[in-house]
DOVEXLUM-413578 format. One line per field, with one value per residue (C-alpha): residue in three letters; residue number from 0; z, x, y. Coordinates in steps of 0.2 Angstrom, whole numbers, plus 5000, padded with zeros to 4 digits. Layout:
residues N
r c(Ala	...) .
k c(NUM	...) .
z c(Z	...) .
x c(X	...) .
y c(Y	...) .
This chain:
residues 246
r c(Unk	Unk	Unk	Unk	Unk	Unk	Unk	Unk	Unk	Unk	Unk	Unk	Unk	Unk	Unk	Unk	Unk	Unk	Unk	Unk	Unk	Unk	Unk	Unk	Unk	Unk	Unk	Unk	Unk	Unk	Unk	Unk	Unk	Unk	Unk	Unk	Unk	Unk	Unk	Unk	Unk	Unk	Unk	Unk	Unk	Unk	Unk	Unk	Unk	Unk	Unk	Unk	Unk	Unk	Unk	Unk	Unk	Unk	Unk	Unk	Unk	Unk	Unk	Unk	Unk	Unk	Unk	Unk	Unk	Unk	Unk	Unk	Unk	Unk	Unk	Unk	Unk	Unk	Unk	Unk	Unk	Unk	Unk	Unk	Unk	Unk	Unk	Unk	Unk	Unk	Unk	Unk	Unk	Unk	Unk	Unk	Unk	Unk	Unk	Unk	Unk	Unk	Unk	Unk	Unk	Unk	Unk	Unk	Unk	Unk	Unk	Unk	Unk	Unk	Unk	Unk	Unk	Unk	Unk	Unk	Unk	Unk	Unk	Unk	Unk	Unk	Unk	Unk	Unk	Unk	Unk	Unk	Unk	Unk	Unk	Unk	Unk	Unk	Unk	Unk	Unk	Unk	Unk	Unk	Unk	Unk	Unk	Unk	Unk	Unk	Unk	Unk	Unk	Unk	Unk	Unk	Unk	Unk	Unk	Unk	Unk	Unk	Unk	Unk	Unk	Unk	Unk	Unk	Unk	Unk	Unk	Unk	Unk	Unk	Unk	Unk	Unk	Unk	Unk	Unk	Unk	Unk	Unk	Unk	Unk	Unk	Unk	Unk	Unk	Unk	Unk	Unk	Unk	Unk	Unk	Unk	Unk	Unk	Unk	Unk	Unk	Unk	Unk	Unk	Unk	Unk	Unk	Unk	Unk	Unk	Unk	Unk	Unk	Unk	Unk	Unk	Unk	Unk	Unk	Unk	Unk	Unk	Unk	Unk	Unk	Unk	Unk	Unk	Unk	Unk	Unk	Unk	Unk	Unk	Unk	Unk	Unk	Unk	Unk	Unk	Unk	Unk	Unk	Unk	Unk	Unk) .
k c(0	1	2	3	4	5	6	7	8	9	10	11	12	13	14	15	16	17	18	19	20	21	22	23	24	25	26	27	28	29	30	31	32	33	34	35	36	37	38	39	40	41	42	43	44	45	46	47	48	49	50	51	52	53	54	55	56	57	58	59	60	61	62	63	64	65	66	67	68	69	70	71	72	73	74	75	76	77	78	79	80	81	82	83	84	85	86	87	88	89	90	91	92	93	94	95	96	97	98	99	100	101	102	103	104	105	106	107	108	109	110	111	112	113	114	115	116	117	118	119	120	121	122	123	124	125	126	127	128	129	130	131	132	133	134	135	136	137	138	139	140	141	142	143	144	145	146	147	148	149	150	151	152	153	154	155	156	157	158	159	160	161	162	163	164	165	166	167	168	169	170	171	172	173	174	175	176	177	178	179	180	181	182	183	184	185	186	187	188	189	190	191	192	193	194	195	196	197	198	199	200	201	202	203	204	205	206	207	208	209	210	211	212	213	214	215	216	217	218	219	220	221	222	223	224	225	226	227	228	229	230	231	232	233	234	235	236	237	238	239	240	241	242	243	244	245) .
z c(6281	6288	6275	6287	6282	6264	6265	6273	6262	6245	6251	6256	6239	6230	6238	6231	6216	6219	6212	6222	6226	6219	6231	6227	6221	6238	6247	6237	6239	6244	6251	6257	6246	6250	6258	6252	6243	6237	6221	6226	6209	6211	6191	6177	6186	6175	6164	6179	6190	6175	6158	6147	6133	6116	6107	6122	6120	6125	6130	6122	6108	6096	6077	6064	6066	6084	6082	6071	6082	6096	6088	6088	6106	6110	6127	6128	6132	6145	6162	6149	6156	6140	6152	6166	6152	6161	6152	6162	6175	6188	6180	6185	6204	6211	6227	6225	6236	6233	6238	6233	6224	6227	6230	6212	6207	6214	6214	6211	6213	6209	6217	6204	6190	6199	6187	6192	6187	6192	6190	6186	6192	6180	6172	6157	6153	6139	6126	6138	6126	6125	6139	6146	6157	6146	6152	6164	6170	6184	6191	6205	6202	6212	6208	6219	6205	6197	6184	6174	6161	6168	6155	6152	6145	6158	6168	6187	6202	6214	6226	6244	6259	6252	6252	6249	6232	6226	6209	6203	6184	6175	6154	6151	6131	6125	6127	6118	6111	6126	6129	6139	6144	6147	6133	6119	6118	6111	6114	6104	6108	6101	6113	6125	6144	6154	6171	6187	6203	6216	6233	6247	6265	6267	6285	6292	6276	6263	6243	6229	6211	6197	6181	6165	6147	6133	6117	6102	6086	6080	6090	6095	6086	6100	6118	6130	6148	6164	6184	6196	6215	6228	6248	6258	6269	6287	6283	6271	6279	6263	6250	6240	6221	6209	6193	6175	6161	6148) .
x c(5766	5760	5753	5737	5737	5740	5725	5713	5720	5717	5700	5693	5699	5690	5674	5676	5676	5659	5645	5630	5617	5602	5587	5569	5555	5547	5560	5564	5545	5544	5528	5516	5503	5496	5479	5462	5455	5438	5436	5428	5418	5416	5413	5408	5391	5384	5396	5405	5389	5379	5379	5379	5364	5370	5378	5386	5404	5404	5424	5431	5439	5435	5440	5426	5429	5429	5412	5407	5411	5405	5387	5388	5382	5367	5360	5363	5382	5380	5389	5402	5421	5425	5422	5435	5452	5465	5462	5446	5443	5451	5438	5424	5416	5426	5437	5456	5466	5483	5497	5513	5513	5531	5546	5546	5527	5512	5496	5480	5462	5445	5431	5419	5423	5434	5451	5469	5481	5500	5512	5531	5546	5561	5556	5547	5536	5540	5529	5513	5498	5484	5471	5460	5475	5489	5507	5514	5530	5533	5545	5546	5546	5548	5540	5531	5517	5508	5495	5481	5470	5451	5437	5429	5445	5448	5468	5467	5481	5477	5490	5483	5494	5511	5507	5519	5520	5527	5521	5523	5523	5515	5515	5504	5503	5499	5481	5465	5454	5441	5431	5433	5415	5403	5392	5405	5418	5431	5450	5460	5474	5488	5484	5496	5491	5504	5496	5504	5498	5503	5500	5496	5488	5474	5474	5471	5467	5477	5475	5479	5476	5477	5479	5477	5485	5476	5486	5475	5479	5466	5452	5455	5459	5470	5477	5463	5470	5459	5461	5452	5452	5452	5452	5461	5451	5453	5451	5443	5424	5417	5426	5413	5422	5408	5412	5406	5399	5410) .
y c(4851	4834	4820	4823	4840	4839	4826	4839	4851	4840	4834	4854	4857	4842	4849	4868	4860	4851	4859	4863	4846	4852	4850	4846	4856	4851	4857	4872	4877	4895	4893	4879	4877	4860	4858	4863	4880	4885	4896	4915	4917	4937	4940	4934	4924	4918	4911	4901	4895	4890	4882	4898	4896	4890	4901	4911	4917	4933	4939	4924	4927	4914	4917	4909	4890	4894	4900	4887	4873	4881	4883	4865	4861	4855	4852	4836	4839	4849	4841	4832	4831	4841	4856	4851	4851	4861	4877	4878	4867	4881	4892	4882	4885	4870	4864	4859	4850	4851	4837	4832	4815	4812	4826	4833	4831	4844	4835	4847	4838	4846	4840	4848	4835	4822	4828	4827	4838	4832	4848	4841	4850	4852	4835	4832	4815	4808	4797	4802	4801	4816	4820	4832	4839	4837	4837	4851	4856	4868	4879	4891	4910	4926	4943	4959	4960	4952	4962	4950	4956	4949	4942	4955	4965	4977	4978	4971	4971	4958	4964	4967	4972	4971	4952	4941	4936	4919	4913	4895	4894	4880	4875	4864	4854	4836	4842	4832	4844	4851	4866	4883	4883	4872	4876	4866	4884	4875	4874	4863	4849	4858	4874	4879	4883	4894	4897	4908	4903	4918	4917	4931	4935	4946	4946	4933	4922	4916	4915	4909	4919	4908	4919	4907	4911	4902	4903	4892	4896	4884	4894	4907	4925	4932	4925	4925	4927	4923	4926	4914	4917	4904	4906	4893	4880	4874	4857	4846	4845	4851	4840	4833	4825	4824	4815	4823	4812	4806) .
């Protein structure tokens, strides 16, 4: 063997050897979910479009200090940014428009409220101090189907056509204390969101099913888990950010 051949023979070894280069979460998205969507509120009305009175938290399951805390609200509190933490603010009747912040980092905005959520791929943030959205960390995930049990208790399927399914998993923590409704339904900073975000075509549309996992020992006597609908948008035309107080 030539010298020239052991080299090519030495350096194709060196590369078996060579593990994989990782790409990015951007790259390794599965599906495009960047743009703007628009919540479909097709059940529970009159919890989601408006201020429920005081006292009502019917199909959350709130222990007794839940309860007590809840009965604290008064009306003076109703538009606060408590109401827009990340275990709800997908809940309310809202707009997001969804970016990449940078190759690693999903970027998810709410015009209703004016919050930012930044979803973080195999990276975690480190010494980040307590807010209404907390820290999350993201992965991509693959399954056929995905089942959700609704608010009001009863066992849903959301898949339509033999869609394709691609779920992005989001855990969110480091939360400050904050509400699941507007009418003060509290959720406290040490709860733990996990949130699947499955995409899928109905003919000519697209969708996004955002099914929400609430687990709050403080508050709550049980997990509560959620599913929120949003169609896709053209464009932006009817982005409208409104801040909340406080």
């Amino acid at each position: 063997m030539t010298s020239n051949g052991l080299a090519v023979v030495t350096v194709f070894a060196a590369l078996i050897g060579q593990p994989a280069i990782a790409q990015s979460a951007r790259v390794e998205a599965p599906v495009d979910l960047t743009g703007y969507w628009v919540s479909v509120v097709t059940e529970d009305w009159p919890w989601r479009m408006h201020t429920p009175a005081k006292g009502d938290y019917s199909s959350i399951p709130l222990n007794a200090e839940g309860r007590r805390v809840a009965d604290l609200w008064t009306d003076a509190q109703d538009g606060s940014c408590l109401a827009f933490g990340a275990a709800a603010v997908l809940r309310m009747p809202t707009r997001v428009h969804i970016t990449w912040a940078d190759d690693s980092t999903l970027k998810i905005e709410t015009d209703n409220g004016a919050q930012t959520r930044l979803f973080h791929f195999a990276r975690a943030v480190a010494n980040a101090p307590r807010s209404l959205q907390g820290t999350s960390v993201a992965e991509w995930q693959q399954a056929e189907v995905v089942r959700a049990r609704g608010a009001e208790g009863g066992e849903t399927s959301a898949r339509v056509d033999g869609g394709a399914w691609t779920p992005l998993k989001v855990t969110t923590t480091n939360l400050r204390a904050a509400w699941l409704r507007p009418n003060g339904v509290p959720v406290g900073e040490n709860a733990l969101v996990t949130e699947y975000f499955d995409y899928f075509t109905e003919g000519e549309q697209q969708w996004l099913v955002v099914t929400t996992m609430v687990d709050d020992p403080q508050y709550l006597s049980e997990r509560l888990v959620i599913s929120s609908n949003f169609r896709r948008e053209h464009n932006g035309a009817r982005w409208a950010p409104q801040s909340c107080k406080g």
